[in-house]
C-alpha positions as CSV (number, residue, x, y, z in Angstrom):
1,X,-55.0,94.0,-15.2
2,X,-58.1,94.3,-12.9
3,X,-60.3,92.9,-15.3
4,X,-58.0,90.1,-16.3
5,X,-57.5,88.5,-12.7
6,X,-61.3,89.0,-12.4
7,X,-62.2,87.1,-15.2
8,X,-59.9,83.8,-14.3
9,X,-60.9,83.8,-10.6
10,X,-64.5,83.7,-12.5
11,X,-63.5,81.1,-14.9
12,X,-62.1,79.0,-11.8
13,X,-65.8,79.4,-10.2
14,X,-67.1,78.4,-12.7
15,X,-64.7,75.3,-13.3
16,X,-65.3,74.3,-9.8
17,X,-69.0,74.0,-10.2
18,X,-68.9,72.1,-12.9
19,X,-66.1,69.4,-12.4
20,X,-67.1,67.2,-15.3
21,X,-66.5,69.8,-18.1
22,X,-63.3,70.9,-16.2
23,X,-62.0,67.3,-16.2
24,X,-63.2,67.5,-19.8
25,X,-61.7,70.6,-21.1
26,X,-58.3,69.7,-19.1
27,X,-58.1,66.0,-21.4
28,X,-58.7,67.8,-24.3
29,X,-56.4,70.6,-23.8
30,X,-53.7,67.4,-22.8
31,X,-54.6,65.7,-25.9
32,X,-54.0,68.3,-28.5
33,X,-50.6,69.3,-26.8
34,X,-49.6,65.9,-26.8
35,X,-50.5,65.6,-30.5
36,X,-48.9,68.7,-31.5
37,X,-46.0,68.0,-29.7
38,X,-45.7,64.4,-30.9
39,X,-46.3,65.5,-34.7
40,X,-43.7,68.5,-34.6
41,X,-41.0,65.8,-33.3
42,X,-41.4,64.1,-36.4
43,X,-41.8,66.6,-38.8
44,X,-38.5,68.1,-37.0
45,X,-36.6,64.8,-37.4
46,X,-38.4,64.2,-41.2
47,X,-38.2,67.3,-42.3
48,X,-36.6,70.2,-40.5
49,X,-33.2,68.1,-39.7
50,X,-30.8,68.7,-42.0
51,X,-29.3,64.8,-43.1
52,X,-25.8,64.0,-41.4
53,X,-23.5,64.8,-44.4
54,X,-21.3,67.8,-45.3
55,X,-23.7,70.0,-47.9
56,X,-26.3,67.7,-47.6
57,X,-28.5,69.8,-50.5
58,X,-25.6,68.7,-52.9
59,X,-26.8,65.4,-52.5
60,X,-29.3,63.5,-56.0
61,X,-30.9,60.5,-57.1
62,X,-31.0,60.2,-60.4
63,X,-34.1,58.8,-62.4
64,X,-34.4,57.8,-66.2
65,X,-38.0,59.2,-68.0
66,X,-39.4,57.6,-70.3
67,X,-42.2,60.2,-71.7
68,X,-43.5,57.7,-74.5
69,X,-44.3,55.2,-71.8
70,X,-45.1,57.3,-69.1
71,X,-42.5,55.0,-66.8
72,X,-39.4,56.4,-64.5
73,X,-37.0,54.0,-63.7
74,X,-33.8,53.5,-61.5
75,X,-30.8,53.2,-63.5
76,X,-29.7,50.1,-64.5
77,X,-26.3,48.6,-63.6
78,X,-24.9,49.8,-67.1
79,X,-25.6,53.2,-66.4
80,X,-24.4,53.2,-63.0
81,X,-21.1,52.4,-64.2
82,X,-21.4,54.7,-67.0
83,X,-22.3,57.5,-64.7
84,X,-19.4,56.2,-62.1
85,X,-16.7,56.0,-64.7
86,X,-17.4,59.0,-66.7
87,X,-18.9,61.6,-65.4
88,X,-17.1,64.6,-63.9
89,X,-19.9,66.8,-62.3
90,X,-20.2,64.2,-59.2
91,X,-18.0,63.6,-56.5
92,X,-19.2,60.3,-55.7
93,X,-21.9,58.1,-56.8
94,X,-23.5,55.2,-55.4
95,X,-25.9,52.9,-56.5
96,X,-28.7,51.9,-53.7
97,X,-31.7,49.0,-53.8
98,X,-34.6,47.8,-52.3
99,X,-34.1,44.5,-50.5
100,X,-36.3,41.8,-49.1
101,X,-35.5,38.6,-46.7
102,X,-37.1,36.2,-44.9
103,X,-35.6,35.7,-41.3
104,X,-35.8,32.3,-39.8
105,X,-34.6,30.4,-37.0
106,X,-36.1,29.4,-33.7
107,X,-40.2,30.8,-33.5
108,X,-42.0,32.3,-36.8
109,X,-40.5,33.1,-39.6
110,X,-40.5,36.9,-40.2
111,X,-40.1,39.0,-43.3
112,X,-37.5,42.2,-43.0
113,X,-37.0,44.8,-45.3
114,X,-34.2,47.1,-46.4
115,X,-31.5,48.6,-49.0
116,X,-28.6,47.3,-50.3
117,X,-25.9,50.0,-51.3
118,X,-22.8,49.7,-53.3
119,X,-19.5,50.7,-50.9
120,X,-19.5,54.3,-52.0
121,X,-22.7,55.3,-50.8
122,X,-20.7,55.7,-46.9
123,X,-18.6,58.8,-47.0
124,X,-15.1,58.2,-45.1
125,X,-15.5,59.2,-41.3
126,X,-14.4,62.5,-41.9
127,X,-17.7,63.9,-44.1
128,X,-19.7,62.4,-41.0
129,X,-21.2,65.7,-39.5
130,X,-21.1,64.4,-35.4
């Protein structure tokens, strides 16, 4: 224990006479901590949180392959109604799309992005994990 408190009252010395690389050392030390904090709070909210639904790993997207030309598509309406009206292995399913505007009014006009959904892709209230 000895030899611990006598190396940081050294290190402190040390920092003393040379205010420069202290000042230094403590930006760097700020920086990374900052970083590291800021990049876990969004892998945490990205990644580590689960999504707010009941059994949230239950959840898919289905895809059609097309091996021979090397495409993968959304399904089309047809099959979204083929997979709504038939199928038996999903509770729900809900058909979601890319969608792009142009807002305008008073000032610039501005373009806005975001995903149109079919009324089954909200759960009722109560499958809402609060």
């Amino acid at each position: 224990m000895d030899a611990l408190l006598f190396d940081i009252r050294y290190a402190a010395r040390r920092l003393v006479h040379a205010p420069i690389f202290a000042l230094v050392v403590i930006l760097t030390l700020a920086l990374g901590i900052g970083a590291n904090s800021a990049i876990f709070s969004v892998v945490n909210g990205v990644l580590l949180r689960p999504l707010p639904y009941k059994e949230p790993d239950r959840l898919v997207t289905i895809f059609h392959h097309y091996p021979s030309l090397k495409l993968e598509a959304p399904v089309s309406a047809p099959g979204f109604q083929a997979y709504r009206d038939r199928t038996h292995s999903f509770a729900n399913v809900a058909v979601e799309t890319d969608w792009n505007v142009n807002l305008t009014g008073i000032g610039d006009p501005e373009r806005l992005r975001g995903v149109r959904v079919s009324a089954q892709f909200f759960p009722p209230s109560e499958s809402i994990r609060r």
